[in-house]
Each structure stands twice: as C-alpha cells, then as structure tokens.
C-alpha angles and dihedrals in degrees: 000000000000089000087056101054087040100059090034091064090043083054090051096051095046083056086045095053092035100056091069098054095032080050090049084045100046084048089049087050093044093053101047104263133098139264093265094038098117116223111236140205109201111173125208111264120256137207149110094267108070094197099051090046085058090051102051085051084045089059100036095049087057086058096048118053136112132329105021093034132043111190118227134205122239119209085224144008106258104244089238134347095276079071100056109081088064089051091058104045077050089055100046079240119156090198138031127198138184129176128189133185088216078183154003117164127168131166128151132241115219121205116248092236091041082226090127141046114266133270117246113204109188124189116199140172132172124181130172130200117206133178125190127179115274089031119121106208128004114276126210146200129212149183135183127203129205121173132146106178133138111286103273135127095294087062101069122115084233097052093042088047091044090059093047095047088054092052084051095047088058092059098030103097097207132074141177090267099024129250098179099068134010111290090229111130105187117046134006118006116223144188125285113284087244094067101040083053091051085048093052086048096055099036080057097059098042115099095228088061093066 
C-alpha cells in the first residue's frame, strides 16, 4: 500500500512540473510559434539621445525575431530595470531585455584661425539590462566612447554607434539564431554547440574513450 501511495505522489509531482511548460508550449502553438520558441519582453530603449535609443531597437528587433524569439506585451513600462524581473514573470516572458542609451554626445570644436577642419568630441555610453528565467538578479552589459578627432567618416553617429554595438554583441548572450542553447525548436532542448563540441573533444582524449 505504501508503494502505491508512494508512486502515486511521484506521479502527481512529474504532472505538476510538466502543466507550465505543456501551457508555454499550447500558447506558443496558438500563436504561431513552436514548443522551444522562448517568449520575450524587450523594452523600448530609453535615453536622452533619440537617435541612439533607434538605433539600439533597431539592433534588438533584428535578435528577436520568429522563430527563436516570440515578443510579449507588458501592462506597463518597469520603472528600472530592478523592476524588471517582476515585469516579465507578469508578462509569462522567458526573457526580459532592456536596452538604454545612458549617452551620446557630440559638439565640434572650430580652430581659432579657422585654417582646419574642425575637431568632432563625442561621449557615449549603451547599456542594456536582460533577465532570463533561472537568473537571480538582472544582469547588464555596458560600453563607453570617447573620441575628439577632425570631422571625418569615423565621426558619424552610425559609424560610432556601429563600434559600440559590436563591443556589446560580443557580451550580450543572445543572437538572432542562439548561441547560448540548441536552436531546436521542437524536443529537448541542449547545450550550445560550443560546449557539446569541448565535450567531444575531451571525451576524445581521454583514455577511457579508446
């Protein structure tokens, strides 16, 4: 008798642990997207500078996109980025981003003599915020720019916000097809590719393996 009960509450635990995920999976389905697609909150980028902000949704809407990613709605804007773990439970989102463009400064400096081009100094700075289930605390990411030099290609806001984004790519764990877990979207979900190759690697040098 004891058995029964026994394997009858370890039944009851594996359903309890299974309805969230087979719930995520049926509102995937219903939306058009697949078991493994992960639901996202990506807020609008603030900031002081407009045009940095565009740029940095810009960047994130070409990350998250079908089939890997499904974008949620949240009732209200957190009011930081401590609040935006709770945002994103609220939400059913697996992840939660937020980008800011903390800075973007730019004013040019004109020669005394007016006998040279002038001198362009830029102050930048992009953060982003991101959450992702099984995480603690929010994490972030972050890159600074400082350049004074005559007015000249490498002085356009595209081309400064270009070189940031690219520090920030290299941090960021998520892409538009992910690196940071298997891209199968239907079944068991694995490790990177990376790892699973490190691990064939080591498996193959070991002695046991021969």
């Amino acid at each position: 008798m004891r058995r029964f009960w026994k394997w009858l509450l370890a039944l009851a635990a594996v359903l309890l642990l299974a309805l969230p995920a087979q719930a995520a999976d049926t509102s995937n389905r219903e939306a058009g997207y697949f078991e493994n697609t992960r639901t996202v909150l990506l807020l609008p980028a603030a900031g002081r500078s407009g045009y940095a902000a565009a740029f940095l949704d810009r960047e994130m809407n070409r990350i998250f996109r079908y089939p890997y990613y499904r974008l949620v709605d949240s009732s209200e804007r957190p009011a930081g980025p401590d609040a935006m773990r709770a945002a994103a439970v609220a939400a059913g989102a697996d992840i939660a981003v937020m980008p800011v463009a903390a800075r973007f400064d730019q004013y040019r400096q004109f020669s005394m003599f007016g006998d040279r081009d002038p001198v362009v100094v830029t102050h930048a700075e992009l953060v982003i915020y991101y959450w992702e289930d099984g995480m603690e605390q929010v994490k972030s990411i972050g890159t600074r720019y400082f350049d004074a030099e005559i007015e000249g290609p490498d002085t356009r806001a595209d081309y400064i916000l270009d070189t940031m984004w690219k520090r920030l790519k290299k941090d960021f764990p998520y892409r538009r097809i992910p690196i940071d877990r298997s891209t199968n979207l239907s079944g068991a979900v694995t490790a990177p590719a990376s790892e699973a190759a490190a691990e064939n690697k080591t498996s193959e040098k070991s002695p046991d393996a021969a």
